[in-house]
N, C-alpha and C positions, 0 to 999 in steps of 0.2 A: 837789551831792548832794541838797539840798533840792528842785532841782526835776524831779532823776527820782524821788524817793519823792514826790510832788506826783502826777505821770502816775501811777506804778504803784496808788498807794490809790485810784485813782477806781474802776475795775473792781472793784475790791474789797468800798468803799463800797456800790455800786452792789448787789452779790450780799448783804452782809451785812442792808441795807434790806428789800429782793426777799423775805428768810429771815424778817425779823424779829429779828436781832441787833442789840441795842444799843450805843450807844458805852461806857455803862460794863460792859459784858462782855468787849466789846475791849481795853480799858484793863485790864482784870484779866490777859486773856492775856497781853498787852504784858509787863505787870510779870513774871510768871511765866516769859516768856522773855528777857527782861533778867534776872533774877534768876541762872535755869539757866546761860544762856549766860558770865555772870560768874564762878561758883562755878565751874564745868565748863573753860573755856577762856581764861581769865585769872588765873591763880593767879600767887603769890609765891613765888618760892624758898626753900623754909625757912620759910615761916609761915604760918600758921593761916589763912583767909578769914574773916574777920568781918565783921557783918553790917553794921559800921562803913565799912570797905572797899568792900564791896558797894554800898552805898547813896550811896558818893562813884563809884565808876565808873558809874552805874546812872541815879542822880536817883530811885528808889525811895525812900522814906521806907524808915528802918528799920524801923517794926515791920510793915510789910509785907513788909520781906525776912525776917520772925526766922519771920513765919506762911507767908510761902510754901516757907520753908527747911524746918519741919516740914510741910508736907502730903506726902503720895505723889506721887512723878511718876506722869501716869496715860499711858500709853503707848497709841498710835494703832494697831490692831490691826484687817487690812486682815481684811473678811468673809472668811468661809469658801467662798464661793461664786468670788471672787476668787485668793486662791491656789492652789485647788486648777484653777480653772477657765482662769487665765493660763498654766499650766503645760502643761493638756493641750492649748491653741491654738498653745504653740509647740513640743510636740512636733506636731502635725498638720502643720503648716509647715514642720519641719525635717527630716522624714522624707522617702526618698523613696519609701518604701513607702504613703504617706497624701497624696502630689502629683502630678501630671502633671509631661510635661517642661517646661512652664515654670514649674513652682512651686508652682504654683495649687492650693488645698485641694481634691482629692476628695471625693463625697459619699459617705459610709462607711455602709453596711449598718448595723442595731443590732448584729447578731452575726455573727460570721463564718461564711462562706458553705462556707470548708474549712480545713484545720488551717493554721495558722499565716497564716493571711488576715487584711488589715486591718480592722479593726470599730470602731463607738465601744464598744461594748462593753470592748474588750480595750485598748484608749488610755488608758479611762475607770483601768481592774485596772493598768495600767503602772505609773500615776500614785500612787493607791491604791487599797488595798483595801478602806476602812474608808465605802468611799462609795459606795449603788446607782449604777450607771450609769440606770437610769431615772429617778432622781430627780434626779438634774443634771439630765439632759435636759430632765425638766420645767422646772426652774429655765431652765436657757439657754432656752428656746422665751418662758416669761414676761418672762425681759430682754429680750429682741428677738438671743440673740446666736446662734443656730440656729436651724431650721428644718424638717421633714421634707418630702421631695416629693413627689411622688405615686405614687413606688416603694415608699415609707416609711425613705427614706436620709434620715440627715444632714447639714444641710448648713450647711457656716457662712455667716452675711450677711454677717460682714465679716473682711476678713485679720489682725482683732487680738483681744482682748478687748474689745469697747466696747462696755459695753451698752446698750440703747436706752432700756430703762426700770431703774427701781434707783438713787434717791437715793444711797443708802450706799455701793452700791461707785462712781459717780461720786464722790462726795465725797473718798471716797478715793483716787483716782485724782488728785482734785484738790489731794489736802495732797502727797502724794510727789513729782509730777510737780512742781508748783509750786518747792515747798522745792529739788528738786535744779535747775532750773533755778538759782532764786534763789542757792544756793549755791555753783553756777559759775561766774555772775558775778562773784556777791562774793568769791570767790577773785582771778578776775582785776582784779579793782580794789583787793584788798587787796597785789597783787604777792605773792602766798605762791606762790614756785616756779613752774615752767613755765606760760602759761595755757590754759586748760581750752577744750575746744570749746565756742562760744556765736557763732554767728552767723547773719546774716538776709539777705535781698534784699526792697527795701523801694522801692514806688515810688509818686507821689502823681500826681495828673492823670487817673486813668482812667477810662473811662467803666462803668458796669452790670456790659454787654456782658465787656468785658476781664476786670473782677474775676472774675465766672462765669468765664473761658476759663481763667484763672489757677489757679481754686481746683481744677477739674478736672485739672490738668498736675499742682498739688502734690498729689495724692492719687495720682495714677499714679506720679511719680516718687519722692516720699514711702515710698510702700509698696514699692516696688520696693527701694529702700534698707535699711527694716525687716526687710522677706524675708531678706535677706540679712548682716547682723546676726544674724537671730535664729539663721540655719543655722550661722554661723560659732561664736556663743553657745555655743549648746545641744553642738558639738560640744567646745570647751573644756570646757565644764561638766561633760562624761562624762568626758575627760580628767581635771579635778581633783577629782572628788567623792572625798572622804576625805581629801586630801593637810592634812597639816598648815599648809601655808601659805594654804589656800583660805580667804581670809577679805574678800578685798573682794566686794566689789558693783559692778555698774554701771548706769545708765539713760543709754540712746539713745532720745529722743525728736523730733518734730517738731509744728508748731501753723503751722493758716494765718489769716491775721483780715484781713477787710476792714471798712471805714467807712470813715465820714465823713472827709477830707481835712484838715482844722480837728484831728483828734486829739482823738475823746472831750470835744469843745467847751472846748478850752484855746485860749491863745492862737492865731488865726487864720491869725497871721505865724509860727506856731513851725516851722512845716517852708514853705517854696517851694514852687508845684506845681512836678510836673515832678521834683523831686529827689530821688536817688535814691541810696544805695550798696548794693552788688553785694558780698557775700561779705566784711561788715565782723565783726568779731570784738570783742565790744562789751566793755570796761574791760579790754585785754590792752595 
């Protein structure tokens, strides 16, 4: 256990440095999520959590859990340009009024050309109403995640929400994605019930060349996957919206990463070139 959380905090490290995040800022989160996660999903039968308890399951000193027990949770609240703007990428996608036959996002006029024609205009009013559609657009065209052409259509640069520029919704992108990842896992290593999909194809030895061939195949095949998730999505979604039992969530995601063979310059010997597993299913 030690020495996959060893691998996973280098990346980390790494970005927290890069930001200017210090270690005792980490440490304070640390505490705060040991604390939460205590209080929250380790309780007693029949008795009280104290801060006594807390600080023996934890290693928090108590009067850090009495003060971080009184602060506010302060809750990670994805921009507005994000929600609103995730939303309308995958009704564009899941339509087939807004795709060709094979899927692919159409470049949409700003307004409709004739009654009941597809526009971003009218994607934009689906979605809501309490937001100009020019004014996203400006927003999308500053992320990098739209475009106009020389028709004056829009058009998206890419088949998801990702945008090119925009700290904060990156960032954000970065704690959800991350966490339910990590949460996956850690399901499947905790053995809590059926295990959860979490797996890779991983191979070391390759040249440049390969990596580039690779990284190209996993964006083709990647996204083809996604496309198709998201139609199936969005089509339950219209299904449950209101039912009283509509209360989970899901994330399907995918991540491709090349380097160095050495792993982030850990041990040299920790992986064999050459080796490789194919469709492992990792703490299940």
């Amino acid at each position: 256990m030690i020495s996959a959380l060893r691998r996973l905090l280098r990346p980390l490290a790494r970005l927290l440095i890069a930001k200017g995040v210090g270690l005792a800022a980490l440490m304070e989160l640390l505490k705060e999520a040991y604390v939460d996660v205590a209080l929250n999903e380790f309780p007693v039968d029949g008795k009280k959590q104290t801060d006594s308890r807390v600080s023996l399951l934890t290693g928090v000193h108590r009067k850090d859990v009495k003060r971080l027990r009184e602060r506010p949770t302060e809750k990670m609240a994805a921009p507005r340009s994000i929600g609103l703007g995730a939303q309308i990428v995958s009704r564009w996608l899941g339509s087939k009024d807004t795709t060709d036959r094979k899927g692919q996002p159409l470049a949409l006029p700003r307004k409709a050309e004739s009654r009941n024609a597809p526009s971003f205009d009218s994607l934009v009013s689906d979605v809501s109403k309490d937001v100009r559609p020019r004014a996203l657009l400006d927003e999308w065209v500053r992320l990098g995640v739209a475009r106009l052409d020389d028709e004056g259509r829009v058009v998206l640069n890419r088949l998801a929400f990702v945008p090119e520029k925009g700290f904060e919704e990156k960032a954000f992108y970065f704690g959800r994605n991350i966490h339910d990842h990590l949460a996956a896992t850690a399901h499947n290593l905790l053995e809590e019930g059926n295990p959860k999909l979490e797996r890779s194809v991983h191979y070391t030895g390759l040249t440049d060349e390969s990596a580039a061939e690779l990284a190209q195949a996993a964006e083709r095949t990647g996204m083809k996957a996604l496309l198709e998730m998201n139609r199936l999505a969005l089509e339950l979604a219209e299904k449950d919206k209101g039912g009283a039992t509509s209360t989970r969530r899901i994330n399907f995601g995918l991540y491709f990463f090349d380097g160095a063979a050495n792993f982030n310059n850990l041990r040299p010997d920790s992986e064999a070139p050459g080796e490789h597993v194919s469709e492992k299913e990792s703490g299940s």
